[in-house]
N, C-alpha and C positions, 0 to 999 in steps of 0.2 A: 215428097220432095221438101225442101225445105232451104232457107237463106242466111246464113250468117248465122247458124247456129253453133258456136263452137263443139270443137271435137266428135260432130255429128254432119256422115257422108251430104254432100249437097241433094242426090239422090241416089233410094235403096227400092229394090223390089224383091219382095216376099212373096214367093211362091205356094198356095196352101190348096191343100186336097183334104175334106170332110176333116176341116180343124188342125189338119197334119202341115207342118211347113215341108217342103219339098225343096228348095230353092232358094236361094240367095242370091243378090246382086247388086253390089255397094260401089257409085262412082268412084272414091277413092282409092278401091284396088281394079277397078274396070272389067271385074270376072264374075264369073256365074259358079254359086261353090252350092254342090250337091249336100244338100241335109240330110239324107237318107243312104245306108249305106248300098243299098241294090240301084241306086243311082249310077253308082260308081263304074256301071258295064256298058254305061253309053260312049261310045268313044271318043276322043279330042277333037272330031271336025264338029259331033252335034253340040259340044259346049262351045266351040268357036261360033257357029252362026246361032246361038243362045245371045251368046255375048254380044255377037252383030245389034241382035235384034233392040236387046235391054238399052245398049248404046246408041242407038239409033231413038229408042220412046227415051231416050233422057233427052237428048237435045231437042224433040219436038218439045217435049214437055216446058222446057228452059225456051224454047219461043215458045210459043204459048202467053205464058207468065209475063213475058216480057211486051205481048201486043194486049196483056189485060191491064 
């Protein structure tokens, strides 16, 4: 995560398997974008509650930060 850093998402999570990224997900576009191309057979409802989820750990995150 991170605050006021110019041209850089407020928060990103990287998803990584034995060094491999798997996964992305940048608040400024609000999605979860598969890195790997055998990702691509999961289908639109498992990226949707991906995205639930990632969207949901930003904003605890952002309170969090915000009661430290």
């Amino acid at each position: 995560a991170s605050s006021k850093v110019t041209n850089f998402p407020e928060f990103v999570v990287v998803g990584m398997v034995d060094g491999v990224q798997m996964v992305l997900y940048d608040s400024n576009v609000q999605k979860v974008v598969p890195e790997q191309v055998w990702m691509n057979k999961a289908d639109a409802e498992y990226w949707e509650r991906e995205r639930e989820k990632f969207l949901h750990s930003q904003h605890d995150f952002k309170a969090d930060v915000d009661i430290l």
